[in-house]
MMTF fields as JSON, N, C-alpha, C and O atoms, coordinates in Angstrom:
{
  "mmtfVersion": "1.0.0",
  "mmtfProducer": "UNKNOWN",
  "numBonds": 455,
  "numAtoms": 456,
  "numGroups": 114,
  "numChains": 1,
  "numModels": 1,
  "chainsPerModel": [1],
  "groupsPerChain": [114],
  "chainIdList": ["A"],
  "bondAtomList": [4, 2, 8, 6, 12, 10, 16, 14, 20, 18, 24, 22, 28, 26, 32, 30, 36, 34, 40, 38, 44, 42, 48, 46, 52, 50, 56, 54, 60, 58, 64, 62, 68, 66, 72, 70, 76, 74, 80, 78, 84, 82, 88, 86, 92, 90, 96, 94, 100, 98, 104, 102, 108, 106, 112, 110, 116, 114, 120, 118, 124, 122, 128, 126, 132, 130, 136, 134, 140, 138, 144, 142, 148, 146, 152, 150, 156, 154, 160, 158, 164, 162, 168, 166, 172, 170, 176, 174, 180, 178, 184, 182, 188, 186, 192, 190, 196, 194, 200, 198, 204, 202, 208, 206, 212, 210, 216, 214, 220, 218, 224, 222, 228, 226, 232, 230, 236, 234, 240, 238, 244, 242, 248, 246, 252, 250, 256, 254, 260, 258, 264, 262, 268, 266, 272, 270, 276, 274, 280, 278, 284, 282, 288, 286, 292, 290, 296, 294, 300, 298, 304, 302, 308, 306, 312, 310, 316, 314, 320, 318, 324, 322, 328, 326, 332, 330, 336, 334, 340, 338, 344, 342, 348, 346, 352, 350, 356, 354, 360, 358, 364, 362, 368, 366, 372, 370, 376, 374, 380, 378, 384, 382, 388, 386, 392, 390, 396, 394, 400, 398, 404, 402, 408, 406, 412, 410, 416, 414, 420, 418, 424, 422, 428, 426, 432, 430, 436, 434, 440, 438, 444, 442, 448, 446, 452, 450],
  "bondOrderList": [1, 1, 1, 1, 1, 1, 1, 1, 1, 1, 1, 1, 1, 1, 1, 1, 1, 1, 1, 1, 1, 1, 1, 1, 1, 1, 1, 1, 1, 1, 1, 1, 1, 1, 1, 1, 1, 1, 1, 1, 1, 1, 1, 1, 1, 1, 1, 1, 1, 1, 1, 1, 1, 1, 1, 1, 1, 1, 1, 1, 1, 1, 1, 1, 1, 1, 1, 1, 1, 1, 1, 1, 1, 1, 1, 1, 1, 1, 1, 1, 1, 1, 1, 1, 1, 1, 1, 1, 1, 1, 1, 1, 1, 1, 1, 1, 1, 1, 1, 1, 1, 1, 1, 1, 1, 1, 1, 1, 1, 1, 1, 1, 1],
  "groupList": [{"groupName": "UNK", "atomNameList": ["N", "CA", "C", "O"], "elementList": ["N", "C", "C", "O"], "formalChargeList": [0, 0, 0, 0], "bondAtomList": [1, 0, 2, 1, 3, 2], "bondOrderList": [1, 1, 2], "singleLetterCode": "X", "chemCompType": "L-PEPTIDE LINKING"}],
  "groupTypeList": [0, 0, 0, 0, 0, 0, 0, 0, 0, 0, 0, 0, 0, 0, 0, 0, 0, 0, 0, 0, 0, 0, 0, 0, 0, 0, 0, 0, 0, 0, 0, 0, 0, 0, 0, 0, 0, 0, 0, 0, 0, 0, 0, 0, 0, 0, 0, 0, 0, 0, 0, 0, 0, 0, 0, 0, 0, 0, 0, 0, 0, 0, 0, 0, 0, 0, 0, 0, 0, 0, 0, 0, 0, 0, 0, 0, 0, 0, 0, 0, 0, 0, 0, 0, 0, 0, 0, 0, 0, 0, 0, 0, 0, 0, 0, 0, 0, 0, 0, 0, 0, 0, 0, 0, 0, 0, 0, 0, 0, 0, 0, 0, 0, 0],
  "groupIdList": [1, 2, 3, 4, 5, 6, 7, 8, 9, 10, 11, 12, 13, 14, 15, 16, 17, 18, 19, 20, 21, 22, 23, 24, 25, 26, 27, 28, 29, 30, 31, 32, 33, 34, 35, 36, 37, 38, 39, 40, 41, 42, 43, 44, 45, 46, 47, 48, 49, 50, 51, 52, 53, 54, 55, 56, 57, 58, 59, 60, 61, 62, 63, 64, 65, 66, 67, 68, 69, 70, 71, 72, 73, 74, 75, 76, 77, 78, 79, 80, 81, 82, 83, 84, 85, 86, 87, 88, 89, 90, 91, 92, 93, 94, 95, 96, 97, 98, 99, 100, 101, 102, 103, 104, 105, 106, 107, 108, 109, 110, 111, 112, 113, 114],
  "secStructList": [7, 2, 2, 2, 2, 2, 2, 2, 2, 2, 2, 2, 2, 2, 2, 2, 2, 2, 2, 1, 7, 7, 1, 7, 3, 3, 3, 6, 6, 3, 3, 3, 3, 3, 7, 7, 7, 1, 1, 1, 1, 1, 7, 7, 3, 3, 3, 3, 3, 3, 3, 3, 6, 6, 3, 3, 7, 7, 5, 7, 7, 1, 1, 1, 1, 7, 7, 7, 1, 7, 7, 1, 1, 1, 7, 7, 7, 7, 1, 7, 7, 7, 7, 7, 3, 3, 3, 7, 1, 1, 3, 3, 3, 3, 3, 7, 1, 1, 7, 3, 3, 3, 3, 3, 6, 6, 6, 7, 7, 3, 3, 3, 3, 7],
  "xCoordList": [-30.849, -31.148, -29.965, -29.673, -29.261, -28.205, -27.0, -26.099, -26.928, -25.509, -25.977, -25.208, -27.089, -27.707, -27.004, -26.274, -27.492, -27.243, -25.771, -25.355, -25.124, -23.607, -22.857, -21.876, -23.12, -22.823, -23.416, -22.919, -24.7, -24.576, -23.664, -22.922, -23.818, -22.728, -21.262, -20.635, -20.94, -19.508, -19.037, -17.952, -20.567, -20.02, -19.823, -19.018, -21.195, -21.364, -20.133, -19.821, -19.359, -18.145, -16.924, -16.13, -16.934, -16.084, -16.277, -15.47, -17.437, -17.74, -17.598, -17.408, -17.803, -17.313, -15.603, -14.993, -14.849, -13.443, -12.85, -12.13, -13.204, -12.603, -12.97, -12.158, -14.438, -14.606, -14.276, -14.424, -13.632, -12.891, -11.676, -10.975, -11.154, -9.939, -8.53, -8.92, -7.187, -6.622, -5.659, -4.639, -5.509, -5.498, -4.198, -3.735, -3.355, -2.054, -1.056, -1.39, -0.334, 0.478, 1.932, 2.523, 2.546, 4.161, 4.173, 3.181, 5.635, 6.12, 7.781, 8.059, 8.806, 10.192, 10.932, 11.968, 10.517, 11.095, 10.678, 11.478, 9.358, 8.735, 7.408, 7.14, 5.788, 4.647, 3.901, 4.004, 3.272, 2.015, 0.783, 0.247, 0.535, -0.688, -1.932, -1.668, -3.109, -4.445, -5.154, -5.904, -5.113, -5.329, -7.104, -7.335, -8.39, -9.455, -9.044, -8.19, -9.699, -9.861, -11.399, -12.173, -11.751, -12.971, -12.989, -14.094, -11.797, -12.315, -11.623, -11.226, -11.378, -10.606, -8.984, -7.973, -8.992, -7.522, -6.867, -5.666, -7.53, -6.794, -5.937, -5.985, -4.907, -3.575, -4.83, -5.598, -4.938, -5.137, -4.375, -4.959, -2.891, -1.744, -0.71, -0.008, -0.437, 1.044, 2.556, 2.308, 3.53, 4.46, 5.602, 5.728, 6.101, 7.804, 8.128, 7.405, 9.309, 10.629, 11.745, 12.453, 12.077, 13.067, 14.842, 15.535, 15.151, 16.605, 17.777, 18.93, 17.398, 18.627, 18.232, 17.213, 18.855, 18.687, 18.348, 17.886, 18.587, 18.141, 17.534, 17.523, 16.99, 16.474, 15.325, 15.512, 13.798, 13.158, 12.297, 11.889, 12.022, 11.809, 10.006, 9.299, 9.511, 8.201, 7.584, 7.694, 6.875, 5.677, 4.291, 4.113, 3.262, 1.55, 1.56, 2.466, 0.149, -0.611, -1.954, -2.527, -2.567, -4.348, -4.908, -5.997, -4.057, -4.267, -4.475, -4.328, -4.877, -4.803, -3.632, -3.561, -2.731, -1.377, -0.531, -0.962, 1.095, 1.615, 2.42, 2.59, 3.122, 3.714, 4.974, 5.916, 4.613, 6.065, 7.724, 8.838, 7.357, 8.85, 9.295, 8.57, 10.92, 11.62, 12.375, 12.896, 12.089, 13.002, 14.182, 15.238, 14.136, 15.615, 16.527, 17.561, 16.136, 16.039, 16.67, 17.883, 16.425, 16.434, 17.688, 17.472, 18.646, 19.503, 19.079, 18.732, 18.966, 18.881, 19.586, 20.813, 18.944, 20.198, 20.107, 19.154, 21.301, 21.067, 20.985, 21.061, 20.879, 20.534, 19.094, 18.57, 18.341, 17.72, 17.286, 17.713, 16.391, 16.342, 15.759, 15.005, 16.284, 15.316, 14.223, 14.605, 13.233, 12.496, 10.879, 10.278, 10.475, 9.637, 8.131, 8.308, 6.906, 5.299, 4.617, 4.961, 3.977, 2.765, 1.755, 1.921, 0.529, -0.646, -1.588, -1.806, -1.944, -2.761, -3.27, -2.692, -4.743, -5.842, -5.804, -5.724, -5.851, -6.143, -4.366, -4.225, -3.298, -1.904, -1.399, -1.679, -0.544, 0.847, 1.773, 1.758, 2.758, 4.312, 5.329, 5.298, 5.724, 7.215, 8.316, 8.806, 8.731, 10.279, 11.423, 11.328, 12.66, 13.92, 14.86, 14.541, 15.892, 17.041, 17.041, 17.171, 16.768, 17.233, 16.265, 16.385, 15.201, 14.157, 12.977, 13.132, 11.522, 10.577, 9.483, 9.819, 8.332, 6.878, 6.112, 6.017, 5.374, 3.612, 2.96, 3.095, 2.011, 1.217, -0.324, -0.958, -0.938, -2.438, -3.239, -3.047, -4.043, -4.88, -5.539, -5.581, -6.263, -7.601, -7.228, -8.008, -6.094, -5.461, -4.576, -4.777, -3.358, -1.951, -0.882, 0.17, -1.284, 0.025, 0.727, 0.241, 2.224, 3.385, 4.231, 5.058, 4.329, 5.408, 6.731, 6.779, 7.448, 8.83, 9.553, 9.388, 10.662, 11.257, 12.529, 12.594, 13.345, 14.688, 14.719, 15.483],
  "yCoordList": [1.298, 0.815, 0.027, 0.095, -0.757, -1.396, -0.592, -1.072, 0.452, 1.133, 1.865, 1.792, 2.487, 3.204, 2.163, 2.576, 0.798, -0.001, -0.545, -1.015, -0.361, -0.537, 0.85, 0.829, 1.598, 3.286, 3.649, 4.552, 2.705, 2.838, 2.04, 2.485, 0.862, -0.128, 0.459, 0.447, 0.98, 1.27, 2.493, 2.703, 3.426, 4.473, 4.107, 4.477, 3.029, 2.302, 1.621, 1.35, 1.332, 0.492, 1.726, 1.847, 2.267, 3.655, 4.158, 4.576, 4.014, 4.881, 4.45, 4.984, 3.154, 2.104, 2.043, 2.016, 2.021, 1.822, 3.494, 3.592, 4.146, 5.518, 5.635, 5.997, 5.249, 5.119, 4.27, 4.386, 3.02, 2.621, 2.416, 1.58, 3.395, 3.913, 2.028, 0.958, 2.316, 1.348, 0.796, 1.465, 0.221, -0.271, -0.211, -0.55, 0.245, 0.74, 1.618, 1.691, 1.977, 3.267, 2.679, 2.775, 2.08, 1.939, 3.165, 3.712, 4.1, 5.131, 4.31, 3.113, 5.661, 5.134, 4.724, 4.174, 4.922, 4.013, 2.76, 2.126, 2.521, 1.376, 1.684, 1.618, 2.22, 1.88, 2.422, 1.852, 3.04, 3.724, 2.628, 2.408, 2.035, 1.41, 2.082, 2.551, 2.261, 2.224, 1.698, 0.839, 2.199, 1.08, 1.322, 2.526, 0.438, 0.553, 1.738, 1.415, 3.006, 3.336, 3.706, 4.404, 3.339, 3.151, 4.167, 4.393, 5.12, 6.122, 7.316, 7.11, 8.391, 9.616, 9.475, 9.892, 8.967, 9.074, 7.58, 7.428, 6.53, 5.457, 5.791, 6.866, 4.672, 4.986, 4.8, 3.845, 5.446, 5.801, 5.564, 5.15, 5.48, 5.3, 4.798, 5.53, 3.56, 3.234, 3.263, 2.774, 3.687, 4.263, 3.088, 2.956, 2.578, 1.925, 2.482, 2.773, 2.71, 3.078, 2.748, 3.22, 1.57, 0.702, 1.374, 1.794, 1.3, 2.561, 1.742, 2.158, 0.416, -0.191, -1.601, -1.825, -2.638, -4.315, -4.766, -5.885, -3.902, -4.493, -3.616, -3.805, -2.597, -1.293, -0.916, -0.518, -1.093, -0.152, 0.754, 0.417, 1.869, 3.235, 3.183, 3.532, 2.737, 2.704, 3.778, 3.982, 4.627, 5.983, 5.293, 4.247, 6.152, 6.045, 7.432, 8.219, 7.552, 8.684, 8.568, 7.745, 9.313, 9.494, 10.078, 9.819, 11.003, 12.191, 11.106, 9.884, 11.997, 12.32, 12.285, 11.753, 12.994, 13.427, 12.75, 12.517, 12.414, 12.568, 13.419, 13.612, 14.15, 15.501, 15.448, 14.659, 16.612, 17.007, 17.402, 17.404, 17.668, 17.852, 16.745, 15.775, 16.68, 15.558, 15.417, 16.146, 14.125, 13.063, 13.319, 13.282, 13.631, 14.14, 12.577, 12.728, 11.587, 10.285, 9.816, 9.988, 9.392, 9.106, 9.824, 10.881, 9.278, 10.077, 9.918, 8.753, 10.665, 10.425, 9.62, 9.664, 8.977, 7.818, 8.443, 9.153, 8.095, 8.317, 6.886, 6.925, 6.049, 4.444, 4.551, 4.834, 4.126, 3.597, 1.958, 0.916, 2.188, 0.534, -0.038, 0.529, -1.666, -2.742, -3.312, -3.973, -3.453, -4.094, -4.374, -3.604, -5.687, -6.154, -5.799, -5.709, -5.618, -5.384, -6.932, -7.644, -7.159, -8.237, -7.991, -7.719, -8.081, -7.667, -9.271, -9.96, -9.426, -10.9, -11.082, -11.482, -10.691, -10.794, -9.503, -8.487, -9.411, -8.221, -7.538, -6.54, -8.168, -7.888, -7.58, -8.102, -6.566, -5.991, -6.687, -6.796, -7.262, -7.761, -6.44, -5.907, -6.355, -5.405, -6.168, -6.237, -6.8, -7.858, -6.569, -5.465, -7.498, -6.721, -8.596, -9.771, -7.887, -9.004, -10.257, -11.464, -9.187, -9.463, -9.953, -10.897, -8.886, -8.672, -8.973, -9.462, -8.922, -8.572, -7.797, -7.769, -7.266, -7.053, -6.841, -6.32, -7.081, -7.666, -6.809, -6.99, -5.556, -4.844, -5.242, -5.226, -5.537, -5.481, -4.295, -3.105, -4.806, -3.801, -3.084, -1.869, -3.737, -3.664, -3.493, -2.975, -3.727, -3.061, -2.017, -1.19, -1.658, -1.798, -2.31, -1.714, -3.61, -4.466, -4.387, -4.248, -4.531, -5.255, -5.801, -5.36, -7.165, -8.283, -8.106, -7.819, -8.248, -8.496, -9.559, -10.258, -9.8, -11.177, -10.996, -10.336, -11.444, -11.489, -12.953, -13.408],
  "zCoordList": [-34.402, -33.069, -32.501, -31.307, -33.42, -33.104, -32.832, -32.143, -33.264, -33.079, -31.662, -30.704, -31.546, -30.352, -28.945, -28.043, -29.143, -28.024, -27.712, -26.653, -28.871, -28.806, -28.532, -27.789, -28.887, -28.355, -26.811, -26.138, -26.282, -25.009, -24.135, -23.26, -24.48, -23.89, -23.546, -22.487, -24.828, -24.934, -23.998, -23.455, -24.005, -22.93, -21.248, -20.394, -21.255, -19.619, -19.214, -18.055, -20.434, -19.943, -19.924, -18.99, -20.672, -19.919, -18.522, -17.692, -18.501, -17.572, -16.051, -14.959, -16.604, -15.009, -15.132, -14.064, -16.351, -16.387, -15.552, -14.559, -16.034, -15.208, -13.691, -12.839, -13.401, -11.912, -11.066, -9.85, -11.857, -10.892, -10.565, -11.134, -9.3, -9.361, -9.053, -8.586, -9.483, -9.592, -8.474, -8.642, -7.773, -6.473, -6.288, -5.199, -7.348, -7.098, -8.298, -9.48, -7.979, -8.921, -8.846, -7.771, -9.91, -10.294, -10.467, -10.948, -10.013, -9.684, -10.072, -9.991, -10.568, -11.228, -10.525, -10.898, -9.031, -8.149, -7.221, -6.533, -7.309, -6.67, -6.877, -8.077, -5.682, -5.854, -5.283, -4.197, -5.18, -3.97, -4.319, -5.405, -3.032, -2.951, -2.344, -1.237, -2.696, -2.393, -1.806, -2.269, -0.15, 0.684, 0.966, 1.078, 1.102, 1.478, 2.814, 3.639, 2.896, 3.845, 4.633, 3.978, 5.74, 6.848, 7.668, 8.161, 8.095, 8.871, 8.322, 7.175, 8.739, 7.906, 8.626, 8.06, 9.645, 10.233, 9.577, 9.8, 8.83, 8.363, 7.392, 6.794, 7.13, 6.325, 4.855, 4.965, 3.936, 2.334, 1.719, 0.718, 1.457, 0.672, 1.26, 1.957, 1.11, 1.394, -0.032, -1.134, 0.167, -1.143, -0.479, 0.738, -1.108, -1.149, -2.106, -3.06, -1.965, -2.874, -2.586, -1.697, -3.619, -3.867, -3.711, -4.637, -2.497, -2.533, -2.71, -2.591, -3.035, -3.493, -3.423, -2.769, -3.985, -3.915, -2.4, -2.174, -1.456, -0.31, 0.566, 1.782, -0.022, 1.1, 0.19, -0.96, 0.891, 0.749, 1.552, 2.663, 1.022, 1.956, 2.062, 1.116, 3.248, 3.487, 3.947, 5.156, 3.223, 4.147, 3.893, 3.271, 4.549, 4.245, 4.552, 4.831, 4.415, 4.492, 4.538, 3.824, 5.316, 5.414, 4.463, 3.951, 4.17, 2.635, 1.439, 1.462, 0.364, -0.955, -1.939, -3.047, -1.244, -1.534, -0.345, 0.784, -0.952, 0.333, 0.079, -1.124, 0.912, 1.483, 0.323, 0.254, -0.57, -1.114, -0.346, -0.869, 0.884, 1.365, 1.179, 0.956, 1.254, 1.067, 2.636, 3.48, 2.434, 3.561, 4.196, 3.565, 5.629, 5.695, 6.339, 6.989, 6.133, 6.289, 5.173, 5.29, 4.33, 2.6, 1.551, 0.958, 1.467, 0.736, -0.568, -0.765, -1.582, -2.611, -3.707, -3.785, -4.453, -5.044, -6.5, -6.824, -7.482, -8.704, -9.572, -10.8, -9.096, -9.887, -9.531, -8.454, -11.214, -10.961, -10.679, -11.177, -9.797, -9.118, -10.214, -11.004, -10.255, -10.427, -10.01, -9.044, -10.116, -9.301, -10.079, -10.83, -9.617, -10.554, -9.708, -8.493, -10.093, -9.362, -9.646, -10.59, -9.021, -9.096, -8.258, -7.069, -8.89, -8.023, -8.191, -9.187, -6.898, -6.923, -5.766, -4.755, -5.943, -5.141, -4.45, -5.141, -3.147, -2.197, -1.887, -1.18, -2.452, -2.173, -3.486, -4.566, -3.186, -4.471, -3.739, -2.513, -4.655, -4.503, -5.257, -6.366, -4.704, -5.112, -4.761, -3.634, -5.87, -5.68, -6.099, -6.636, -5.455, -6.142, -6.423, -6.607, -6.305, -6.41, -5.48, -5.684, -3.956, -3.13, -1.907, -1.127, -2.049, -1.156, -1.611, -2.73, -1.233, -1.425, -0.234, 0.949, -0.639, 0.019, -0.364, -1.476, 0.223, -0.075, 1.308, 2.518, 0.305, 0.674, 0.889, -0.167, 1.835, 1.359, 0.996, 1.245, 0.444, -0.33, 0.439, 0.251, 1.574, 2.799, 3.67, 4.468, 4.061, 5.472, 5.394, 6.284, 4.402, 4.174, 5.097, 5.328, 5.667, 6.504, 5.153, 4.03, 5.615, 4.679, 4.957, 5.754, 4.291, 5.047, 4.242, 3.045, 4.795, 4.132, 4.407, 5.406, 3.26, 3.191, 2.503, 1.466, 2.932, 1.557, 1.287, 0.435]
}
């Protein structure tokens, strides 16, 4: 009876750990955040990517996905960036050297600062 109730537990807590999805994605160059979205045309994903100690490259998207074509904006770099994540409360921080921003979770505003 005891293992029954610890074998249920253990699945209920899986089962809530996989459904609930994670409010943001480190990616090898910076972050896609998971923004609450309320209607179908709201931003769903906001992405930075860190293009150097003082540049980063901001998209969103309403989608699921955002668009595999590439940026004709965006040169491609071959360094990879530095840059540190912190998540605390309803905001991600994405620091570098030089810069930072702070995404919300519930809106996706993002402030920036050097």
């Amino acid at each position: 009876m005891k293992l029954r109730n610890t074998s249920v537990c253990l699945f209920a807590g899986l089962l809530l750990a996989a459904c609930s999805g994670s409010s943001y994605e480190k990616t090898g160059n910076g972050i896609i955040v998971n923004v609450k979205q309320q209607k179908p045309t709201d931003v769903r994903k906001v992405r930075l990517e860190v293009m150097g100690d003082k540049l980063i490259h901001v998209s969103a998207t309403p989608e699921k996905h955002f668009s595999k074509n590439q940026s004709l904006i965006v040169v491609p770099q071959n360094v990879e960036p530095r840059f540190t994540v912190e998540e605390n409360g309803d905001t991600v921080l994405l620091k570098t050297s030089r810069v930072w921003a702070k995404v919300s979770k519930s809106t996706g505003e993002i402030v920036f600062a050097d």
